[in-house]
C-alpha positions in Angstrom: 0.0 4.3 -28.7 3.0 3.9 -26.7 5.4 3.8 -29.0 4.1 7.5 -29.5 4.1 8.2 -25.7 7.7 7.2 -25.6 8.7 9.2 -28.9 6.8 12.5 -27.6 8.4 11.8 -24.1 11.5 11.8 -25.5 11.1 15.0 -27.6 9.7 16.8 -24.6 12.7 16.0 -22.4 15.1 16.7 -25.1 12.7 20.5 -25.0 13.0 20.9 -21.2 16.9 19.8 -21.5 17.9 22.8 -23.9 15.4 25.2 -22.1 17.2 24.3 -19.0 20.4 24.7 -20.5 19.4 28.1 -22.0 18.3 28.9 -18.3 21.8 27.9 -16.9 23.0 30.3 -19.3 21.3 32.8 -18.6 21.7 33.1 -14.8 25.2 32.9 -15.6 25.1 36.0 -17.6 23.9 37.5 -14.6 27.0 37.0 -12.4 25.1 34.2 -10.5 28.0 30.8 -9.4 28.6 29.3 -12.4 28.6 25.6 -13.1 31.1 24.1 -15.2 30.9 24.5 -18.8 29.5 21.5 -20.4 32.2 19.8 -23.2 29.9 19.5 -26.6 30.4 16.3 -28.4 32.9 16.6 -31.3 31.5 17.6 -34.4 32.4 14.5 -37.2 32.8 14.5 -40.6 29.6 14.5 -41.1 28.7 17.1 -39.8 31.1 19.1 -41.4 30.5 21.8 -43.6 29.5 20.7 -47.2 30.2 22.8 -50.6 27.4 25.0 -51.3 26.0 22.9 -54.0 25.7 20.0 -51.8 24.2 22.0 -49.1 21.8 22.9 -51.5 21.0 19.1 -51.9 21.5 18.5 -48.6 18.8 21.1 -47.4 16.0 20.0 -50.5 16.9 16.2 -49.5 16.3 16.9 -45.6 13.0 19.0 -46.3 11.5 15.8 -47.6 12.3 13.0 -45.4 10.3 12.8 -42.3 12.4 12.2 -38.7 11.1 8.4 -37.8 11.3 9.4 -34.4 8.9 12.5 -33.9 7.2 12.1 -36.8 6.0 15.4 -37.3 8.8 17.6 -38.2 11.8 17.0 -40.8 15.0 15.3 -40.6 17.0 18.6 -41.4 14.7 19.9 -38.0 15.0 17.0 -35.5 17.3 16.3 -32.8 16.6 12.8 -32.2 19.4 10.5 -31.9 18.0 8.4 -35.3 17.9 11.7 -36.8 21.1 12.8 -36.5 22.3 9.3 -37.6 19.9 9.5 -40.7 21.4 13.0 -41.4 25.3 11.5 -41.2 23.9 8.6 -43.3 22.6 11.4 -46.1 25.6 13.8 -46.1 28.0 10.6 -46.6 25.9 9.6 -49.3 26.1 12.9 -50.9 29.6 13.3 -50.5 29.9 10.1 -52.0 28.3 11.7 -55.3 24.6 9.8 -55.4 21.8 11.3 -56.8 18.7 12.6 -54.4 17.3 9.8 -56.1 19.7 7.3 -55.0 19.6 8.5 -51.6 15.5 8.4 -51.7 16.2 4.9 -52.9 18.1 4.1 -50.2 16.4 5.3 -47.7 13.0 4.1 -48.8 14.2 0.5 -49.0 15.9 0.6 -45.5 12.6 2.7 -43.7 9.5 2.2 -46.4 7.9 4.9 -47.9 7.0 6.4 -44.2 10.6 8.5 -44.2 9.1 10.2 -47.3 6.9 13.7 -46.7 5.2 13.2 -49.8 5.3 9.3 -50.7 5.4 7.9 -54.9 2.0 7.1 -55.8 2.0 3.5 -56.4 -0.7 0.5 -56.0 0.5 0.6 -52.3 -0.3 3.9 -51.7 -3.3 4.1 -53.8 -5.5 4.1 -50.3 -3.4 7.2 -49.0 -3.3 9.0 -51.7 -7.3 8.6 -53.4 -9.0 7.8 -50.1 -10.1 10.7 -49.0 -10.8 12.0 -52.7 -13.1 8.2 -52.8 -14.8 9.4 -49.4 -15.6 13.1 -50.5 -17.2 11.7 -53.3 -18.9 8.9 -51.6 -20.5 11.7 -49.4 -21.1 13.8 -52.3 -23.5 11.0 -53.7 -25.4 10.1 -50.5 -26.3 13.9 -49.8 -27.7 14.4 -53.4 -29.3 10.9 -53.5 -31.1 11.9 -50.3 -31.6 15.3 -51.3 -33.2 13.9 -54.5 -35.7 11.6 -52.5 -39.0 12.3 -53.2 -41.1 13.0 -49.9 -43.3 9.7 -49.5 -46.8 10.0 -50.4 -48.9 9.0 -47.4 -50.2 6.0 -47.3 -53.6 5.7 -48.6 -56.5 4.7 -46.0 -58.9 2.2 -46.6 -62.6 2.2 -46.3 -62.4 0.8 -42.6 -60.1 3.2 -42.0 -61.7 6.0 -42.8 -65.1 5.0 -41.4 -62.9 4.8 -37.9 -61.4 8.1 -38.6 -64.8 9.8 -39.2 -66.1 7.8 -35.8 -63.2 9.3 -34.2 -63.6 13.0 -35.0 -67.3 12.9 -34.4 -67.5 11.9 -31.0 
């Protein structure tokens, strides 16, 4: 649970950081004092433009790996710092002329099969993969068994019984 606190506290500041920055901008557009212009960090190698084929392969490879810092959005869409490092990691791969599958490979061995979107259905997977399907059906089978129950006869009363019940609605 914390380890999620810190990752969304992270991505949250990183938010507020850029909206701030795109506020700073903005008054500064307006002829308001100006604060000096903030350097951006060099742009590497890796970030450097690819061929259009392996941008193509760079994008479809990106789509499917999962950021193991947020979590919920793609390593092509996060700005973490792992990210980023996980994206230089996958355009020197492809530059280096591995196959998606390679890279998938790769990255699967170093980071499990949690970096994938969509993870290989495998014996260690089985659970993710069939458990709900298991549960739904599980469910499935307890509603009609119960729906399929017979109402319970009453019980039938015996002769002192009944001679107590008659005692009773007489008096």
């Amino acid at each position: 649970m914390s380890s999620v606190l810190k990752t969304g506290g992270r991505c949250l500041c990183l938010g507020l950081l850029l909206w701030a920055m795109g506020q700073g901008m903005a008054v500064q557009a307006q002829g308001a004092p100006s604060l000096p212009p903030v350097q951006a960090p060099v742009s590497s190698s890796a970030e450097a433009l690819l061929s259009p084929q392996a941008q193509a392969r760079w994008d479809h490879i990106a789509s499917e790996l999962r950021c193991l810092v947020c979590q919920n959005e793609s390593l092509a869409s996060s700005n973490a710092e792992l990210a980023v490092d996980l994206r230089r990691e996958v355009r020197g791969l492809i530059e280096k002329g591995q196959s998606d599958a390679d890279i998938r490979t790769f990255l699967v061995s170093r980071y499990g099969d949690f970096v994938l979107y969509r993870p290989e259905v495998k014996p260690v997977t089985w659970l993710l993969w069939f458990g709900p399907f298991a549960l739904l059906l599980l469910a499935l089978g307890v509603a009609l068994r119960l729906m399929r129950r017979q109402p319970a006869a009453p019980p039938a009363l015996t002769d002192s019984e009944r001679e107590r019940v008659r005692q009773i609605l007489e008096s």
